[in-house]
C-alpha positions as MATLAB code, in Angstrom:
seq = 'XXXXXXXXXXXXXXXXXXXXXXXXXXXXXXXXXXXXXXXXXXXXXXXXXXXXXXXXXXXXXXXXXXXXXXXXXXXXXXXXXXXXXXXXXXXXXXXXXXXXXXXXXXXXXXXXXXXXXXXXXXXXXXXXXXXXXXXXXXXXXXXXXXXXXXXXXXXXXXXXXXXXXXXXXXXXXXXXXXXXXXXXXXXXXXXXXXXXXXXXXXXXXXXXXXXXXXXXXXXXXXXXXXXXXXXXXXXXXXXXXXXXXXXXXXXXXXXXXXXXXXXXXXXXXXXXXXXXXXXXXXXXXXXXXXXXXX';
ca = [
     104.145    9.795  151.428;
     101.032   11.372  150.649;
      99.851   14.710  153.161;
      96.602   16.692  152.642;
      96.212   19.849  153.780;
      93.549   21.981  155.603;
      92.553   25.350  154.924;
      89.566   28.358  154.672;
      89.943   30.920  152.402;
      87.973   33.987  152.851;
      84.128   33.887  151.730;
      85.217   30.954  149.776;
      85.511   28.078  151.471;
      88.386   25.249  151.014;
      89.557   22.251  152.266;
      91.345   18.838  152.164;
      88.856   16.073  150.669;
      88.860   13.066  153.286;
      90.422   10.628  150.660;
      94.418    8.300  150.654;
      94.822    8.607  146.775;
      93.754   10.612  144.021;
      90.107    9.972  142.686;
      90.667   11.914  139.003;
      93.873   13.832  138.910;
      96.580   11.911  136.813;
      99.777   10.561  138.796;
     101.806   10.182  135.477;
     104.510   12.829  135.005;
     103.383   15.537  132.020;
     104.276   17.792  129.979;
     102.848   21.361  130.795;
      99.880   22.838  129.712;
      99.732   26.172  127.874;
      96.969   29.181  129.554;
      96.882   32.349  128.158;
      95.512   34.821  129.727;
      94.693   37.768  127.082;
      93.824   40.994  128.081;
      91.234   42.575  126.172;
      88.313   45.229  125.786;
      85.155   46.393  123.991;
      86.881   49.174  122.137;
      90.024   47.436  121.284;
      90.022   47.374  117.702;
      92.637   45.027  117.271;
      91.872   42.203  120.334;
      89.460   40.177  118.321;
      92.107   39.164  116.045;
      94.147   38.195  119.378;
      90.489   36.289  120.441;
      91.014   34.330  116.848;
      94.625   33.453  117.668;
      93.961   31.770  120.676;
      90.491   30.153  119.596;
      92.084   28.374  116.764;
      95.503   27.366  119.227;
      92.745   25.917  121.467;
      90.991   24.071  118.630;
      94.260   22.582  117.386;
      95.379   21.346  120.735;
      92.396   20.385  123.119;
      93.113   19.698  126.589;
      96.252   21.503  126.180;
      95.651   25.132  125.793;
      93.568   26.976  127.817;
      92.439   30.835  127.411;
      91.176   32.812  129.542;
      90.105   36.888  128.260;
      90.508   39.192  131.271;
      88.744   42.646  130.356;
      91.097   45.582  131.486;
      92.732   48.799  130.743;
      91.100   51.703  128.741;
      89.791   49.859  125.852;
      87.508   47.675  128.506;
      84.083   49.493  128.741;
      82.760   46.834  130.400;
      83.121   43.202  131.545;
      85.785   44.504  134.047;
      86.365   42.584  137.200;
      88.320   43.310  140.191;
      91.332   41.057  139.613;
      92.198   42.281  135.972;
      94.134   45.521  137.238;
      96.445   43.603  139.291;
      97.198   40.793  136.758;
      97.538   43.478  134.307;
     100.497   45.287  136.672;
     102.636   42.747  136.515;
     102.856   41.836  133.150;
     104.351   45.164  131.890;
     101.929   45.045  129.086;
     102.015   48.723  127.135;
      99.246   48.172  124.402;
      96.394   46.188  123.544;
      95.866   43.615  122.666;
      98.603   41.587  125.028;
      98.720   38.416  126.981;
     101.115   36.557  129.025;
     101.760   32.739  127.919;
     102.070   30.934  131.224;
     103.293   34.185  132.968;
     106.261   33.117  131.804;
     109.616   35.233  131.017;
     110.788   34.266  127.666;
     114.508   34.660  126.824;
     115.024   38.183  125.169;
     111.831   39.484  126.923;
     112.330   42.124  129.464;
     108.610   41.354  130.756;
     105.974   38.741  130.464;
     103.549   40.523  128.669;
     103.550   38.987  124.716;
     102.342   40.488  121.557;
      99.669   38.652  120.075;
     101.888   37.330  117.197;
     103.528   35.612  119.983;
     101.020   33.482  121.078;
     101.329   30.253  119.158;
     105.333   29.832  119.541;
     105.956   30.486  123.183;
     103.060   28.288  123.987;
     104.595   25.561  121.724;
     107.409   25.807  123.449;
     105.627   25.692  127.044;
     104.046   22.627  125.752;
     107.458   21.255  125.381;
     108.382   21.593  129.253;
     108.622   19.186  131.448;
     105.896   19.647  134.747;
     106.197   18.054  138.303;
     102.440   19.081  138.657;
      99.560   17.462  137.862;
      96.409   19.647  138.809;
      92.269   18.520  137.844;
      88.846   19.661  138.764;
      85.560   18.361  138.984;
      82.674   20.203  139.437;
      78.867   21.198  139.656;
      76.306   23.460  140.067;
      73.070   23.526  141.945;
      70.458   25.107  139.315;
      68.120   25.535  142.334;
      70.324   27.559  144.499;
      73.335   28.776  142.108;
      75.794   27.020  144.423;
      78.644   26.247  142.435;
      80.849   23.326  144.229;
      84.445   22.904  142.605;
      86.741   19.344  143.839;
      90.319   20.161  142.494;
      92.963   17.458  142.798;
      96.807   18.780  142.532;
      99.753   15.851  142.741;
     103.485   16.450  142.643;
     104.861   14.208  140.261;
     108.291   15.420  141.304;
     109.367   17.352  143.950;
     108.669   21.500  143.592;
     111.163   24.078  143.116;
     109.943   25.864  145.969;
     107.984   25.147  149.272;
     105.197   26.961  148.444;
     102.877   26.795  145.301;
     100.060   28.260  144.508;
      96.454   26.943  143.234;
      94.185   29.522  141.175;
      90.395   28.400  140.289;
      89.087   30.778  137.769;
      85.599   31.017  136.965;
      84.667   31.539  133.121;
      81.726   32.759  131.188;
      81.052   31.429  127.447;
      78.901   33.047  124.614;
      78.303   36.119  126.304;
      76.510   38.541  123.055;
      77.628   42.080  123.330;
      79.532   45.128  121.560;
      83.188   44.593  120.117;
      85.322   46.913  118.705;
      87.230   45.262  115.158;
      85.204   42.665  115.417;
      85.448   41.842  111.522;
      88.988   40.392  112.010;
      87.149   37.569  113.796;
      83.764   36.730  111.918;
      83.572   33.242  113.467;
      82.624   35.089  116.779;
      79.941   37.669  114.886;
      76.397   37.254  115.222;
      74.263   37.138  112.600;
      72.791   40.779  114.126;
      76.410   42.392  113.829;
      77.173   41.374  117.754;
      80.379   39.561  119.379;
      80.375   36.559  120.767;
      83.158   36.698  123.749;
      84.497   33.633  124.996;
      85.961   32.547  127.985;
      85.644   36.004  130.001;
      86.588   35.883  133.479;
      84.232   36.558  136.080;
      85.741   35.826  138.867;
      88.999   34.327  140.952;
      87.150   31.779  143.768;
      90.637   31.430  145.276;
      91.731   34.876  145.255;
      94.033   37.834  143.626;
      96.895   35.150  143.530;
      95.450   31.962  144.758;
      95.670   29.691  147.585;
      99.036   28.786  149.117;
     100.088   25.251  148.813;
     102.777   23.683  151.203;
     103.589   21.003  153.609;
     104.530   22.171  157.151;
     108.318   21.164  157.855;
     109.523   20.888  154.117;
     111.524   23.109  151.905;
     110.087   21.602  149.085;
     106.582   20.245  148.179;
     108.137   16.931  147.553;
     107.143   14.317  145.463;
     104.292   12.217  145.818;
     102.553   15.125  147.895;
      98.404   15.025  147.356;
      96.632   18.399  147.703;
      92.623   17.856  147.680;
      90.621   21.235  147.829;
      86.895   21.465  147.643;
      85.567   24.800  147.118;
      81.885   26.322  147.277;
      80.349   29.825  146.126;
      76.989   31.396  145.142;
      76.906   32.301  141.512;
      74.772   35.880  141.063;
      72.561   36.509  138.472;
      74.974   39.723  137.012;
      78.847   39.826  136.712;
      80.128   42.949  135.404;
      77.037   43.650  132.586;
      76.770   39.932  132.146;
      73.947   37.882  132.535;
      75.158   34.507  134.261;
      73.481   31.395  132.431;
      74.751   28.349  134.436;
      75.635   26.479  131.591;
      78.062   28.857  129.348;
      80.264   28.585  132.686;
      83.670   26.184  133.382;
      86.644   26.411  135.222;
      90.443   26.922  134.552;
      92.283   25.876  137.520;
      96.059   26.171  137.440;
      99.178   25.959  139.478;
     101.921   28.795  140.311;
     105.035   29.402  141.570;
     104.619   32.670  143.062;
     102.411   35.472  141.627;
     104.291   34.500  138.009;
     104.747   31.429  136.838;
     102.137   29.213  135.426;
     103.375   25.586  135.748;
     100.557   23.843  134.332;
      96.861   23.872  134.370;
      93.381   22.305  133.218;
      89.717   23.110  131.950;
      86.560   21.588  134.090;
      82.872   22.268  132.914;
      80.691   21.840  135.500;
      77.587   19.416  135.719;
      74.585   21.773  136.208;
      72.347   19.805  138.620;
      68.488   20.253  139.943;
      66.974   22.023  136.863;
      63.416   22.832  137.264;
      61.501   20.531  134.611;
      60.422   23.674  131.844;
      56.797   22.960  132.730;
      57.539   24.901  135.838;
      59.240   27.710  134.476;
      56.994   30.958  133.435;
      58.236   31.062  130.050;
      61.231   29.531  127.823;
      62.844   32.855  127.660;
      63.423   32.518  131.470;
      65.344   29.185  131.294;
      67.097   30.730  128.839;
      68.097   33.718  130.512;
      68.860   31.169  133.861;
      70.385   28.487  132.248;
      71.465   29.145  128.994;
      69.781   26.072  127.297;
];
């Protein structure tokens, strides 16, 4: 039996799509999918050979491996946001650069936070685990406005370990040009001008520190078969963090947890950026480029 659930989450708003079956997410059983989140700064000397690591993972396995570069910690002068100390905490990271491969505990780990060297072989073997969690997005953005609206689509496969999951939508930011510390042990992401090109920096969490609680009222588990259809709405600003926003350098990783740890699986989504003002109307080209990145 399919259930949908109902729910508002703070200043970000979401709730159960109207719909009996699932419009986009897949209903097969999968393997999971690998995210990394890597945590990084400006004056890190070493973290854009960790950026290089999981570039080229991503390359070699699309729709598979997901990054996402949360700015934290002493070496991040800027590009901080007010989720990266608390993912940080629990990782039991003790130098940069670090990550955590599916927040996952590895055998003969201690804590989930990975060296960099790390990267490729625990996500392998992610890859090679079985998930009874499917999880997709859909989404666009309203040029005119800025409002971003995000459809995600989770389906249980098999029944949960738990009765309560978790779903985390993460908002990214491409292409963003600024300083970088060691940035010569990644030269694909220099600028012809000396600057760094960061990739996939997080800007912010639209469902929270730890996401939005999944679960069906009555069960111990989230059994099998169980639908979960979320829509979710927010205003992008012009600035995160000593970023510009352009609309189109943003997507989405949305992924599913078991508690404030475990990753089970996840997914990328770029949005469709909607209601662009035709270029005759803009004052110059430099200000579509500054609004919308194209």
């Amino acid at each position: 039996m399919k259930k949908l659930v109902l729910s508002i989450l703070g200043l970000v708003a979401g709730f159960a799509v109207v719909a009996q079956t699932p419009q986009f997410v897949s209903t097969e059983p999968a393997n999971r999918n690998v995210i990394i989140e890597e945590y990084t700064g400006i004056n890190c000397g070493y973290c854009p050979d960790g950026h290089r690591i999981v570039r080229e993972y991503m390359e070699a396995n699309p729709g598979r491996v997901f990054g996402i570069n949360i700015h934290q910690g002493g070496f991040a002068a800027m590009y901080t946001t007010q989720w990266g100390n608390a993912l940080a905490n629990q990782t039991g990271l003790e130098g940069y650069p670090a990550g955590t491969v599916n927040r996952h505990l590895f055998p003969g780990g201690g804590v989930t936070a990975l060296s960099r060297a790390d990267f490729v072989s625990c996500g392998n073997q992610i890859k090679e685990m079985s998930s009874f969690v499917n999880v997709a997005a859909q989404a666009s953005i309203d040029a005119a406005t800025r409002t971003l609206t995000v459809n995600v689509e989770v389906y249980y496969t098999g029944n949960a370990e738990t009765g309560s999951n978790y779903l985390n939508v993460a908002l990214l930011q491409d292409s963003v040009i600024g300083p970088q510390g060691g940035a010569s042990s990644n030269p694909a992401q220099v600028t012809a001008d000396g600057q760094y090109i960061h990739m996939h920096m997080l800007r912010d969490l639209l469902t929270g520190q730890w996401g939005e609680a999944l679960s069906v009222e009555g069960s111990a588990v989230i059994p099998q078969g169980t639908l979960f259809q979320k829509t979710y709405t927010y205003t992008i600003p012009e600035y995160m963090s000593d970023a510009l926003v352009k609309l189109s350098q943003l997507h989405l990783v949305v992924f599913v947890t078991k508690d404030h740890q475990e990753i089970y699986t996840g997914s990328e989504c770029k949005p469709t950026v909607l209601n662009i003002p035709a270029l005759g109307a803009m004052s110059t080209t430099l200000e579509a480029e500054n609004i919308y990145g194209c």
